[in-house]
PDB file with SEQRES, HELIX, SHEET and CRYST1 records, atoms N, CA, C and O in Angstrom:
SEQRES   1 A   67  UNK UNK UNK UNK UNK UNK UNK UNK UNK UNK UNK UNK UNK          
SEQRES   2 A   67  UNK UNK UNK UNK UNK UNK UNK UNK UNK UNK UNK UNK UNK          
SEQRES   3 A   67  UNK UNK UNK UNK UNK UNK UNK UNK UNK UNK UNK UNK UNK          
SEQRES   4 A   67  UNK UNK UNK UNK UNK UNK UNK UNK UNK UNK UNK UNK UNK          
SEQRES   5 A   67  UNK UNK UNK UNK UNK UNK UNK UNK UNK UNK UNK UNK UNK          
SEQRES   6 A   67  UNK UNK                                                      
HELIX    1 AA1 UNK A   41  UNK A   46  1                                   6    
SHEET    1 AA1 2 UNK A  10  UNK A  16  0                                        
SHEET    2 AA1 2 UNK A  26  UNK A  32 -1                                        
CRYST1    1.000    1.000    1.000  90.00  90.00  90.00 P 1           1          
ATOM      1  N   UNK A   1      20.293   3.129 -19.342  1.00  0.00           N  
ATOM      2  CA  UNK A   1      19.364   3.684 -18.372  1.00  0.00           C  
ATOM      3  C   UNK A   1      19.568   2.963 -17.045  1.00  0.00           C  
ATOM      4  O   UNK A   1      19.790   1.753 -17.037  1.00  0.00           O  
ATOM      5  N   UNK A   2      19.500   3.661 -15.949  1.00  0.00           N  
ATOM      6  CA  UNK A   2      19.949   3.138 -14.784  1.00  0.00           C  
ATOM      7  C   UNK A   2      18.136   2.862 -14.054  1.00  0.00           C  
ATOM      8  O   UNK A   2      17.138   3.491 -14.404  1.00  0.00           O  
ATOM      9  N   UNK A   3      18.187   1.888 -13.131  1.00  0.00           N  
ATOM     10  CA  UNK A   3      17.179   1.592 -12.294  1.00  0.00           C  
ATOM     11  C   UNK A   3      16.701   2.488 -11.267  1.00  0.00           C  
ATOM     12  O   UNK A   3      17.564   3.034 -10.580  1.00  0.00           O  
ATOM     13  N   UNK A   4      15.070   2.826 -10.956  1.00  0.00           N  
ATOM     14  CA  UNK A   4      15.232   3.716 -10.112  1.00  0.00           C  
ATOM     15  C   UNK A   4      15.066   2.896  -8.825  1.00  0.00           C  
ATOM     16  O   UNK A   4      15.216   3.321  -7.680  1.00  0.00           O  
ATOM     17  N   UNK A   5      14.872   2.176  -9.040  1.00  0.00           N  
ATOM     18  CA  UNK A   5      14.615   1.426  -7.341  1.00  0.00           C  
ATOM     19  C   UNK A   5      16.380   1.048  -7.033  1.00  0.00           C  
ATOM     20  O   UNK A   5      17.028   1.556  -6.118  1.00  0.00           O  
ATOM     21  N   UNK A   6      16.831   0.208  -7.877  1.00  0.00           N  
ATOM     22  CA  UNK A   6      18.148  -0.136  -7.215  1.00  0.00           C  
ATOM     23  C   UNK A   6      19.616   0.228  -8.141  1.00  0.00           C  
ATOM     24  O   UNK A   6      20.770  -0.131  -7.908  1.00  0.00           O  
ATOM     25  N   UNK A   7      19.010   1.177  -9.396  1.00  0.00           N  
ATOM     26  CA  UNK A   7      20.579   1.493  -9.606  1.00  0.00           C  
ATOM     27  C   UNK A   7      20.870   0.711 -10.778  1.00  0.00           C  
ATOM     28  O   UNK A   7      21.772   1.083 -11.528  1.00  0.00           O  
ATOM     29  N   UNK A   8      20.195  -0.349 -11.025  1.00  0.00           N  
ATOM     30  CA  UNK A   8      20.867  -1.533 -11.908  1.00  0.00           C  
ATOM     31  C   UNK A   8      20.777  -1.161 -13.412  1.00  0.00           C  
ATOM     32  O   UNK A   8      20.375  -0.031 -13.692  1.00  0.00           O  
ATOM     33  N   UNK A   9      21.123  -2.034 -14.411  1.00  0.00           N  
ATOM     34  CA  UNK A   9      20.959  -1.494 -15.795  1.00  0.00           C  
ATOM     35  C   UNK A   9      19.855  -2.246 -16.106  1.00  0.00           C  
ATOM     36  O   UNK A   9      19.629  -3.374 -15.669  1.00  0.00           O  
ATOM     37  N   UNK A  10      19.005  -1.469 -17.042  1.00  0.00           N  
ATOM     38  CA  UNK A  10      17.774  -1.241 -17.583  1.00  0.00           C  
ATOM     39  C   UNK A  10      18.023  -2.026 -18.933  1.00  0.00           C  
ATOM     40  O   UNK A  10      19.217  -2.053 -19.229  1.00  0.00           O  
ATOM     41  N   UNK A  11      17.168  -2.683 -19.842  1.00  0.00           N  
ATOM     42  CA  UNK A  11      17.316  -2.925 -21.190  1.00  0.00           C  
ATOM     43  C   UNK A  11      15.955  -2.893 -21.612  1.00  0.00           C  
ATOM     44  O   UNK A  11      15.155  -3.427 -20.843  1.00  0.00           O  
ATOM     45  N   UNK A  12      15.528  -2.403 -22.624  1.00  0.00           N  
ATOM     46  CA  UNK A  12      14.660  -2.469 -23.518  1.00  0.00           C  
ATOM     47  C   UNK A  12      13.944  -3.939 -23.769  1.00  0.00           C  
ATOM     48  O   UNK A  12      14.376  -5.040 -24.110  1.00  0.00           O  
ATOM     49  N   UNK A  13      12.663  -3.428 -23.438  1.00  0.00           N  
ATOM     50  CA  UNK A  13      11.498  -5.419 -23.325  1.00  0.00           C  
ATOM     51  C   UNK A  13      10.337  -5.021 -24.149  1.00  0.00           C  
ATOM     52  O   UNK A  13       9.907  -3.879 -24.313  1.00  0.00           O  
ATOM     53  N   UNK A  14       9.867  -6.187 -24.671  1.00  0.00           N  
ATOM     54  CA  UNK A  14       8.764  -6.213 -25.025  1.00  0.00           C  
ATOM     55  C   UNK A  14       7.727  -6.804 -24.387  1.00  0.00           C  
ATOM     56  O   UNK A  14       7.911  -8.019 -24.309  1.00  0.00           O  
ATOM     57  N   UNK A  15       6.508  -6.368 -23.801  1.00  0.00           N  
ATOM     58  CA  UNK A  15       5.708  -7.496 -22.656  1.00  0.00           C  
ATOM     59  C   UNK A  15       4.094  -7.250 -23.506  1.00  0.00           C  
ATOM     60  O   UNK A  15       3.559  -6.410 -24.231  1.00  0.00           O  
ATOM     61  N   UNK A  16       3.872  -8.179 -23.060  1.00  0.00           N  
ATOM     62  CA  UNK A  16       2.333  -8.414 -23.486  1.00  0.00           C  
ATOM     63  C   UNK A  16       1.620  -8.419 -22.832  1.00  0.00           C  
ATOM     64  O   UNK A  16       2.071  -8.942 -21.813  1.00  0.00           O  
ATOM     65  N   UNK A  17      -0.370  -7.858 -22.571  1.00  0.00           N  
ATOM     66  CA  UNK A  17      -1.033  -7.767 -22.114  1.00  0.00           C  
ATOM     67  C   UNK A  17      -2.479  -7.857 -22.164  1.00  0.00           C  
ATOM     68  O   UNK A  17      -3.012  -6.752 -22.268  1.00  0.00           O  
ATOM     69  N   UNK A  18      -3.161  -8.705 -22.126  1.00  0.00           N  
ATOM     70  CA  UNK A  18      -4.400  -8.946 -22.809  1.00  0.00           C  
ATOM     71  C   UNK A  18      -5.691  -8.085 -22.536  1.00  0.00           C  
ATOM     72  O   UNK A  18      -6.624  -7.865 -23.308  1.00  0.00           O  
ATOM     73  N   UNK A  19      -5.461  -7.545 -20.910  1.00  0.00           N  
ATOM     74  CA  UNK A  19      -6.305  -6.393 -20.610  1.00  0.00           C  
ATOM     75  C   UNK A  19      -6.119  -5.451 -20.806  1.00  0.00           C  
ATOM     76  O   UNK A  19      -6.764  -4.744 -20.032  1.00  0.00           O  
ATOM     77  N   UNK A  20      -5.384  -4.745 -21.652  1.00  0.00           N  
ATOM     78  CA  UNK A  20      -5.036  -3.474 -21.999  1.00  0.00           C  
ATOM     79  C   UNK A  20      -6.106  -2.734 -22.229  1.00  0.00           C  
ATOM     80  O   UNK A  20      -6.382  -3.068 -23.381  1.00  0.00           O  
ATOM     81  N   UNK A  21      -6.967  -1.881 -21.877  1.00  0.00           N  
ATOM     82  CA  UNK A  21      -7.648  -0.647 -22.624  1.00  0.00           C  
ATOM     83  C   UNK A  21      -7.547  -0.048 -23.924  1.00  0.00           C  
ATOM     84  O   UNK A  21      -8.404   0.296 -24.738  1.00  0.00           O  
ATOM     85  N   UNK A  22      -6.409  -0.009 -23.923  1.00  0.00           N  
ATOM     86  CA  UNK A  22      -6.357   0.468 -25.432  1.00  0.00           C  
ATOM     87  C   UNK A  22      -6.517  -0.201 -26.660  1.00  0.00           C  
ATOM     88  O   UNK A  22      -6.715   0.189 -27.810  1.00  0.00           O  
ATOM     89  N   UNK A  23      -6.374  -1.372 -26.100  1.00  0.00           N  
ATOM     90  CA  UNK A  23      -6.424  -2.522 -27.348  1.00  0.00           C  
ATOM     91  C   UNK A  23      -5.258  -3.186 -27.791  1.00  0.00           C  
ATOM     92  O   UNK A  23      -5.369  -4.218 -28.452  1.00  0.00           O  
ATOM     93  N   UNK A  24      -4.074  -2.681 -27.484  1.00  0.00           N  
ATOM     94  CA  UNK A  24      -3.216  -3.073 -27.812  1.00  0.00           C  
ATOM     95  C   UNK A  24      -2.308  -4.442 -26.980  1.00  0.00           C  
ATOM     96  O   UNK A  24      -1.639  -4.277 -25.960  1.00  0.00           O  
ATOM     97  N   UNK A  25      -2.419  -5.261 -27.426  1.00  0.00           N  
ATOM     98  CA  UNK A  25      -1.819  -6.712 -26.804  1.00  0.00           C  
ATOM     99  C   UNK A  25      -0.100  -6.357 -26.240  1.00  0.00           C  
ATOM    100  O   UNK A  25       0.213  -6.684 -25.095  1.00  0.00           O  
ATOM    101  N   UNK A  26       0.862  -5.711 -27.113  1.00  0.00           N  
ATOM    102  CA  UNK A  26       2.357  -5.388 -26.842  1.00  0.00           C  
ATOM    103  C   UNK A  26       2.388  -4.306 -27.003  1.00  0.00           C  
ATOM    104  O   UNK A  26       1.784  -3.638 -27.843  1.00  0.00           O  
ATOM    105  N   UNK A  27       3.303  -3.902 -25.988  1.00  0.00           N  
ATOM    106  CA  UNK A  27       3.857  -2.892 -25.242  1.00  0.00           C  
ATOM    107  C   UNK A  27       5.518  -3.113 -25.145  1.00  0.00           C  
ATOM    108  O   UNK A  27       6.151  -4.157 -24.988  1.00  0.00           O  
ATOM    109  N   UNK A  28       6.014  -1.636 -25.309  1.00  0.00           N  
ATOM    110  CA  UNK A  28       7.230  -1.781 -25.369  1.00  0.00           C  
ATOM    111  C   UNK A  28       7.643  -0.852 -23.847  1.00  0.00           C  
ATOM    112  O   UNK A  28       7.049   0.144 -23.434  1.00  0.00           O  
ATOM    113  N   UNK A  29       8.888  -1.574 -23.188  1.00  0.00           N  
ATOM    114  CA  UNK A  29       9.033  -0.383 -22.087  1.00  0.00           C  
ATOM    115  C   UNK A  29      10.664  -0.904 -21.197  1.00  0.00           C  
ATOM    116  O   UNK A  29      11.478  -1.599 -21.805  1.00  0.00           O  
ATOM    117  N   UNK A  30      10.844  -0.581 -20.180  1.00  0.00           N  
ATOM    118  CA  UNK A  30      12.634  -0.911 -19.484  1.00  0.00           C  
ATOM    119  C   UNK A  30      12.413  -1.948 -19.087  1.00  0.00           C  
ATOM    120  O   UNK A  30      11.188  -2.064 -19.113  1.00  0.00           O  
ATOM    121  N   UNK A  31      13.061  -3.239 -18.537  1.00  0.00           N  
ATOM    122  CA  UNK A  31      12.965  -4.077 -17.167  1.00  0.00           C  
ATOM    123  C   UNK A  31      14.634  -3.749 -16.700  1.00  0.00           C  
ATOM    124  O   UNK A  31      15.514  -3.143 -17.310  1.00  0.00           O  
ATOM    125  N   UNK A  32      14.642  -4.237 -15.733  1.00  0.00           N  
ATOM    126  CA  UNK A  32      16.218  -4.466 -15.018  1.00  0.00           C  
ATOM    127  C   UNK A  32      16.569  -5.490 -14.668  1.00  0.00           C  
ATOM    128  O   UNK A  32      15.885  -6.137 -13.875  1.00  0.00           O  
ATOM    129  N   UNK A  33      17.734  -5.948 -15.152  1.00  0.00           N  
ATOM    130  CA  UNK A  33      17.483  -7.147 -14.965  1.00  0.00           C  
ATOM    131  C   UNK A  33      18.257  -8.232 -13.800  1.00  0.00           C  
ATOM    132  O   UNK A  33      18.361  -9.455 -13.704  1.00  0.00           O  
ATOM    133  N   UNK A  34      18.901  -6.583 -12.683  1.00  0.00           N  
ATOM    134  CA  UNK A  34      18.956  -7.098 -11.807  1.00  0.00           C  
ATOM    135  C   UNK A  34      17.904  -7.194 -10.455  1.00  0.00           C  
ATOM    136  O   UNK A  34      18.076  -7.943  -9.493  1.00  0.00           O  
ATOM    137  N   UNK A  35      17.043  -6.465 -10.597  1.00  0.00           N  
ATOM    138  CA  UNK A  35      15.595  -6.801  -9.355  1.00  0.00           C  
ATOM    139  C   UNK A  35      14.152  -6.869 -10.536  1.00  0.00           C  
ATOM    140  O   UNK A  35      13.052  -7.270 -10.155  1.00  0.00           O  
ATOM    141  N   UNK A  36      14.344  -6.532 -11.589  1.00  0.00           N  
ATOM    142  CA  UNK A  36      13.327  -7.029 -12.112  1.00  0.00           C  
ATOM    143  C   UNK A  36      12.105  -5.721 -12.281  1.00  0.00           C  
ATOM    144  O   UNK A  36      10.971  -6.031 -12.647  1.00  0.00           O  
ATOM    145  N   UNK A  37      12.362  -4.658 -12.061  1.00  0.00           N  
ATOM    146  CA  UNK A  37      11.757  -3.527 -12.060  1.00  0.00           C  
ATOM    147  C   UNK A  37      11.409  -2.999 -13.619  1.00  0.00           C  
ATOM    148  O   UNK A  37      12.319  -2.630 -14.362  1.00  0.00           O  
ATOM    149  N   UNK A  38       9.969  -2.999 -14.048  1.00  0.00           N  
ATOM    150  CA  UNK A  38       9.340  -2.342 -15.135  1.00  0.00           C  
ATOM    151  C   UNK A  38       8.417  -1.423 -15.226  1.00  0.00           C  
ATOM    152  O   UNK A  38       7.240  -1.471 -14.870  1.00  0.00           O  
ATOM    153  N   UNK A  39       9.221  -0.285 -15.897  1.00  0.00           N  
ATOM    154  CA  UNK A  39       8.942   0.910 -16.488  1.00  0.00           C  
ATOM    155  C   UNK A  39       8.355   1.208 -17.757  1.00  0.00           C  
ATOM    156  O   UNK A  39       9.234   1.125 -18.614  1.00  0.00           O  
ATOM    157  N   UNK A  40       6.875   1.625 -18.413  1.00  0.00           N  
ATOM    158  CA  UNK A  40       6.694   1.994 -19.731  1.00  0.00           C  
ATOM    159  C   UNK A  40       6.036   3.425 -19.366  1.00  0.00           C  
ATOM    160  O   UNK A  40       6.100   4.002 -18.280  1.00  0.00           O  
ATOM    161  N   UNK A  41       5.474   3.794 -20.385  1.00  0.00           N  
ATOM    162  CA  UNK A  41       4.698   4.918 -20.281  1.00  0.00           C  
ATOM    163  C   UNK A  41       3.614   5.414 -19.532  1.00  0.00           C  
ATOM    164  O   UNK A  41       3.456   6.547 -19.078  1.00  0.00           O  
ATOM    165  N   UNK A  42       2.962   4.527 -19.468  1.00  0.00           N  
ATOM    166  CA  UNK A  42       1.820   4.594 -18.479  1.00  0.00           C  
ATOM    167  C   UNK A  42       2.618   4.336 -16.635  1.00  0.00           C  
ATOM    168  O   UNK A  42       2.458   5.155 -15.730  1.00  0.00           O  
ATOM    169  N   UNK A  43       3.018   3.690 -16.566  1.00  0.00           N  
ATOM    170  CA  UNK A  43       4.034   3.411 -15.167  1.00  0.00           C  
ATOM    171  C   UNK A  43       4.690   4.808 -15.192  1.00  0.00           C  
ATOM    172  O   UNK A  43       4.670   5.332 -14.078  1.00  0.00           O  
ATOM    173  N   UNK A  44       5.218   5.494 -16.078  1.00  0.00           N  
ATOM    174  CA  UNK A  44       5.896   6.824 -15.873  1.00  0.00           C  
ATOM    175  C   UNK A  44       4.981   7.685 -15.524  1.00  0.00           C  
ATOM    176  O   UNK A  44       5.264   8.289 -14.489  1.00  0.00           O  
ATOM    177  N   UNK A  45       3.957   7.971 -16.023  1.00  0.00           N  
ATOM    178  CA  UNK A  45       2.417   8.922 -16.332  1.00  0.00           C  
ATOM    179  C   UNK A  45       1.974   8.744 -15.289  1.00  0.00           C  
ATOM    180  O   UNK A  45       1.790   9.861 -14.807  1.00  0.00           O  
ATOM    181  N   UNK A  46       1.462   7.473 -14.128  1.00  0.00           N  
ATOM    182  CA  UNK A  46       0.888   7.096 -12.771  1.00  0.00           C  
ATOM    183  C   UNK A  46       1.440   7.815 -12.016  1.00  0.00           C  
ATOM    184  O   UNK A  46       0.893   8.654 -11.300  1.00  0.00           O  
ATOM    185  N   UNK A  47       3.464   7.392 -12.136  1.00  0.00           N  
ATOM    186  CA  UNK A  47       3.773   8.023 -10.676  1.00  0.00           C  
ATOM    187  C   UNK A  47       4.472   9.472 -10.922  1.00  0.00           C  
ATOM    188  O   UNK A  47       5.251   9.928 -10.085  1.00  0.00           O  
ATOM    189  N   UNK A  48       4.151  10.161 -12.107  1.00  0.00           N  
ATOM    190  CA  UNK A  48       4.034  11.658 -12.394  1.00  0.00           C  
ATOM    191  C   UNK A  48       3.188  12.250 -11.809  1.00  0.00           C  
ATOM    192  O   UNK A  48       3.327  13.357 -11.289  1.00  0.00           O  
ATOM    193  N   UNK A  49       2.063  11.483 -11.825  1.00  0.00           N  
ATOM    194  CA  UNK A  49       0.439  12.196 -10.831  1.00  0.00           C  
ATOM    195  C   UNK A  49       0.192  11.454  -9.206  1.00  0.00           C  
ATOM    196  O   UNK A  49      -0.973  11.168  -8.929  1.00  0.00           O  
ATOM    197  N   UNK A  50       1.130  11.197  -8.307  1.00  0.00           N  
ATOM    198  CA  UNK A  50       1.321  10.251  -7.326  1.00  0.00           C  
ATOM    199  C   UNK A  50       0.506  11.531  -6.335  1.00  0.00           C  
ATOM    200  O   UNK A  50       0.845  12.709  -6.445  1.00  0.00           O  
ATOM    201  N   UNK A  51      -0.415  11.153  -5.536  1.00  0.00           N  
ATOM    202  CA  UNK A  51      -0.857  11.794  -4.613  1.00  0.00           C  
ATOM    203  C   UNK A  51      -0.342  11.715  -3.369  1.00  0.00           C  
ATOM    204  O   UNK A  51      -0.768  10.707  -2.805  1.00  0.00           O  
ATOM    205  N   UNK A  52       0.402  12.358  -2.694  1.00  0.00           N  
ATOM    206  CA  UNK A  52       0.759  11.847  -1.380  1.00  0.00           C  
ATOM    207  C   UNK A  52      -0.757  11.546  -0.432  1.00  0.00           C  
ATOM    208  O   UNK A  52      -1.889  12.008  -0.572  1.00  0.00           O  
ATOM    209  N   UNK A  53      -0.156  10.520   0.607  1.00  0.00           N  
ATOM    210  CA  UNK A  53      -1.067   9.948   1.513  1.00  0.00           C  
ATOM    211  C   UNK A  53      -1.795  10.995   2.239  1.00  0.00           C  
ATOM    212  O   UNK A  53      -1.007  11.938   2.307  1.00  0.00           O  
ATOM    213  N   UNK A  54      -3.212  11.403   2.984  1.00  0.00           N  
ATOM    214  CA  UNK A  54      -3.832  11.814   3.352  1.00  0.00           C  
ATOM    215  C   UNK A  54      -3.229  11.686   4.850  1.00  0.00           C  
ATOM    216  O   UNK A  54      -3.205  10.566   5.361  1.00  0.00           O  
ATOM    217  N   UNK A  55      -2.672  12.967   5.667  1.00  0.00           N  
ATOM    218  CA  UNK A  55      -2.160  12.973   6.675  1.00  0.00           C  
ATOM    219  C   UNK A  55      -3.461  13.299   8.049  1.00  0.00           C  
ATOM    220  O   UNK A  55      -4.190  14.288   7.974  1.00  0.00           O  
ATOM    221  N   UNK A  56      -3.533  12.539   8.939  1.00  0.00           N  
ATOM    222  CA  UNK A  56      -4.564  12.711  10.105  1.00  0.00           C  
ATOM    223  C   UNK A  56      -5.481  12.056   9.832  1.00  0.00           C  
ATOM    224  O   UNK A  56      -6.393  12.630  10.426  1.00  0.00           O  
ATOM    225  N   UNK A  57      -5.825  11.373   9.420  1.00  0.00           N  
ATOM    226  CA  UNK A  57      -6.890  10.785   8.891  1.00  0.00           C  
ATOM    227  C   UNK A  57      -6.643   9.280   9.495  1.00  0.00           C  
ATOM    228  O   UNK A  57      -5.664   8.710   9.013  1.00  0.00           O  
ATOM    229  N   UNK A  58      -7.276   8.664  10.331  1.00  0.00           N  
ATOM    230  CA  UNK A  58      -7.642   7.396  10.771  1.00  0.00           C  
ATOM    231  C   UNK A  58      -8.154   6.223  10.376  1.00  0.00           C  
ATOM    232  O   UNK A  58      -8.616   6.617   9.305  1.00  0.00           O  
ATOM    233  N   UNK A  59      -8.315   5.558  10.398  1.00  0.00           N  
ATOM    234  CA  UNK A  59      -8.917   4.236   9.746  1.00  0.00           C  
ATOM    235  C   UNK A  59      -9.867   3.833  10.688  1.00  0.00           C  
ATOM    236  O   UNK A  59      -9.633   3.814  11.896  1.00  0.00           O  
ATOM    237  N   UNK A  60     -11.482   3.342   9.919  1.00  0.00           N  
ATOM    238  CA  UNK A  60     -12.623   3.148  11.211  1.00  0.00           C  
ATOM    239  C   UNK A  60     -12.224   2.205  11.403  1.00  0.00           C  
ATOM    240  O   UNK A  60     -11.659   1.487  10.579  1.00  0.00           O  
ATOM    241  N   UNK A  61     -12.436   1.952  12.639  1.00  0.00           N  
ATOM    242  CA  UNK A  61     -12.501   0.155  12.933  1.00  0.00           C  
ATOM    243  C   UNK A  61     -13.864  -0.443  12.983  1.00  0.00           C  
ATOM    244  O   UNK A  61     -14.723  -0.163  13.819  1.00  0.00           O  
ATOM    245  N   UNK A  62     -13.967  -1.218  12.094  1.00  0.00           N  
ATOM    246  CA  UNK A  62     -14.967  -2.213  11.724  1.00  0.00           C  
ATOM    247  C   UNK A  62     -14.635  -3.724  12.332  1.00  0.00           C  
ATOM    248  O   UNK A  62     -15.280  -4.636  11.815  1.00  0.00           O  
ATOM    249  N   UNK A  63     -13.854  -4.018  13.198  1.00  0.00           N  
ATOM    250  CA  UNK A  63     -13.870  -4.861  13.935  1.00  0.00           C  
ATOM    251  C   UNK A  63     -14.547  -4.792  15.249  1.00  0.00           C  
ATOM    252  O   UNK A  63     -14.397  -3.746  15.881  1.00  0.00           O  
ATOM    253  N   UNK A  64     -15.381  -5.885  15.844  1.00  0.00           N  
ATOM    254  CA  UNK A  64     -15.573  -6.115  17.083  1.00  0.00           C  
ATOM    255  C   UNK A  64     -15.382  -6.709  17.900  1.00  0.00           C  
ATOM    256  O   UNK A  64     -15.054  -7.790  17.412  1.00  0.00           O  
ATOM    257  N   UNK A  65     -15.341  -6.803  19.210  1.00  0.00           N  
ATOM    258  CA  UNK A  65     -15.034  -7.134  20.497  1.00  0.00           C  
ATOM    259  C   UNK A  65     -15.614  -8.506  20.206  1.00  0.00           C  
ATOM    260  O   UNK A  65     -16.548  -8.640  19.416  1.00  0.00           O  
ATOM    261  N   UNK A  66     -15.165  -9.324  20.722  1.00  0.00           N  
ATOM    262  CA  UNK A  66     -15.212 -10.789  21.293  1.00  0.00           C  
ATOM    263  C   UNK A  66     -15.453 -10.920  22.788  1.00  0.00           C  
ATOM    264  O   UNK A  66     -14.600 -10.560  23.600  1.00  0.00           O  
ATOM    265  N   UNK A  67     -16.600 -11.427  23.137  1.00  0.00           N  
ATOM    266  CA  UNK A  67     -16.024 -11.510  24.795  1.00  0.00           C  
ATOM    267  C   UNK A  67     -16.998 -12.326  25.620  1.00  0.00           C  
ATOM    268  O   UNK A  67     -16.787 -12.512  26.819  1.00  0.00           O  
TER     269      UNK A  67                                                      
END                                                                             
């Protein structure tokens, strides 16, 4: 399996997680192990449903003047 960020080869990991929701402590999923990039199921499932950014839309400013 090739990397999607940089191309590199992928190998099969086992990682652990204590906050999991589901309950489950290990998880199986890719790393690369040339930039270090990890992929499981849920990481696939997130950026399957990726919303693009809200276009025109501004940010308030909640900062104030000094003076």
């Amino acid at each position: 399996m090739d990397c999607p960020r940089c191309q590199g080869i992928m190998i099969q990991d086992k990682f652990g997680d204590v906050a999991d929701e589901s309950g489950a402590m290990y998880f199986s999923g890719w790393r690369c192990i040339t930039c270090g990039e990890i992929l499981d199921p849920v990481i696939s499932e997130n950026r399957r449903h990726h919303h693009e950014p809200l276009i025109g839309r501004s940010r308030k400013k909640f900062a104030t003047q000094l003076g």
